[in-house]
C-alpha atoms as a printed R data frame, in Angstrom:
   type eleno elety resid chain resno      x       y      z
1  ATOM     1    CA   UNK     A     1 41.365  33.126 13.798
2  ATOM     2    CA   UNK     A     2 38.997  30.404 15.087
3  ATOM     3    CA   UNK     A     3 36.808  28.447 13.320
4  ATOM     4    CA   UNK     A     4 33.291  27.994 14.066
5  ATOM     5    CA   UNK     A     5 30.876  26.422 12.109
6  ATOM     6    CA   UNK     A     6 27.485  25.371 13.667
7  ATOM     7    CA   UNK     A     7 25.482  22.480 12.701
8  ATOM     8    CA   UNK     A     8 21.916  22.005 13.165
9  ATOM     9    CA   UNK     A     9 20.381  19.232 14.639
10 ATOM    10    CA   UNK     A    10 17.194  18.407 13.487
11 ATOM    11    CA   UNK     A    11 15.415  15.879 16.435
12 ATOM    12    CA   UNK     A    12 12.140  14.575 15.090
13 ATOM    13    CA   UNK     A    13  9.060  15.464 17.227
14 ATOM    14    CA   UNK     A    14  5.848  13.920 18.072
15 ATOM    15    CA   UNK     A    15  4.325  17.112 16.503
16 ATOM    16    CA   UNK     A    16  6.344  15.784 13.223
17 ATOM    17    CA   UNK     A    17  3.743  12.476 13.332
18 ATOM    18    CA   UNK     A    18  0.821  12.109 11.069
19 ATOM    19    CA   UNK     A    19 -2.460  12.138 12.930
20 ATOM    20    CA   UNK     A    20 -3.263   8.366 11.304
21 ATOM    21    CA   UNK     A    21  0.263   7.330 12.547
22 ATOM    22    CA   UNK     A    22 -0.379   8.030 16.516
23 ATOM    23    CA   UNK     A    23 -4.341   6.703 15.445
24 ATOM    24    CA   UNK     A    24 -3.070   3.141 14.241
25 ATOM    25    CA   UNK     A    25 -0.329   2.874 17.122
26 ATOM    26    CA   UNK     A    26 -2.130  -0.046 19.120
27 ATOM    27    CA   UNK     A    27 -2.704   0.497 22.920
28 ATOM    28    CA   UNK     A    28  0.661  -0.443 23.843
29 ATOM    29    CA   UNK     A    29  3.178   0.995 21.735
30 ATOM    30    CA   UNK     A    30  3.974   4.276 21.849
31 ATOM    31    CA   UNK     A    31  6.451   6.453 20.044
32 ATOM    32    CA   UNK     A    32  9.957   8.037 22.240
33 ATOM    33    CA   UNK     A    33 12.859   8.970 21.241
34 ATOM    34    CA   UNK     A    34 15.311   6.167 19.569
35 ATOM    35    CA   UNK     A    35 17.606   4.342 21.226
36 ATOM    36    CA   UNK     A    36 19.637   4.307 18.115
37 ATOM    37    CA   UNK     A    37 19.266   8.159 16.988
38 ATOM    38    CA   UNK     A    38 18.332  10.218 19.984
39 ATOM    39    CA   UNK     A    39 17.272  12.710 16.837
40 ATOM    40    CA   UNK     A    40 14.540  10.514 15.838
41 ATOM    41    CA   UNK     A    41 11.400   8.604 17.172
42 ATOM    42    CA   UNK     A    42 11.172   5.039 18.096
43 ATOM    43    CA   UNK     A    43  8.368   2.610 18.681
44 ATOM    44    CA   UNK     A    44  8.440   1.231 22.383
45 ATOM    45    CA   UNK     A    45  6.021  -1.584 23.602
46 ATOM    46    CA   UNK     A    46  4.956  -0.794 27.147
47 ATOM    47    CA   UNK     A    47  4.545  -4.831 27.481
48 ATOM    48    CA   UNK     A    48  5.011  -7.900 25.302
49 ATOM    49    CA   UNK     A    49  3.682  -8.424 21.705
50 ATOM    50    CA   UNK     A    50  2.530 -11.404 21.089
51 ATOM    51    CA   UNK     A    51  4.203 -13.197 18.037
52 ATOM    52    CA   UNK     A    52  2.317 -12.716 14.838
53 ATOM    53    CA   UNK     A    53  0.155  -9.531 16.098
54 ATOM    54    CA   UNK     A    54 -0.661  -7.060 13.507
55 ATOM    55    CA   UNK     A    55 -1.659  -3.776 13.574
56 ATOM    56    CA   UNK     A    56 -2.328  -1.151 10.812
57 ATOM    57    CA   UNK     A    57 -2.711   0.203  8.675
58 ATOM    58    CA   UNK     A    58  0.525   0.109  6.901
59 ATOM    59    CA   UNK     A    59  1.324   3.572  4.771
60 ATOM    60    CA   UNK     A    60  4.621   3.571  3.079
61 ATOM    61    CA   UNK     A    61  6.736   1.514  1.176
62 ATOM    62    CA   UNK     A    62  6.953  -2.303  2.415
63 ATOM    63    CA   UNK     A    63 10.805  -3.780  2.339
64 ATOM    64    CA   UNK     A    64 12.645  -7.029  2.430
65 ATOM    65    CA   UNK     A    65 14.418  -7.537  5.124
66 ATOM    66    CA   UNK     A    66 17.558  -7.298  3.365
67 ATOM    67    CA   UNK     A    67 16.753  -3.830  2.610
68 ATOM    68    CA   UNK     A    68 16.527  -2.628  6.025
């Protein structure tokens, strides 16, 4: 008797995205797979940020950075 179970894997999308999200994503940054969870989305910069640059708008919950 063998045991199979199969697990789905879930990988987030850019189709998963908000249309605001990709709208507020400043010319430079851009959204690819993580390079901590190949399942979900992380924010690359195609060249330095400058220290201090914001971008927005923020939607969502803000955190301290111990919570994170």
């Amino acid at each position: 008797l063998q045991n199979t179970t199969e697990s789905t894997v879930v990988v987030e999308t850019l189709d998963d995205v908000p249309e605001h999200v990709l709208r507020g994503l400043p010319e430079d940054v851009r959204l690819f797979p993580s390079a901590v969870d190949k399942t979900r989305l992380g924010v690359w910069a195609t060249k330095s940020i400058l220290k201090g640059k914001k971008f927005g708008p923020f939607v969502g919950d803000k955190k301290k950075r111990s919570q994170v």
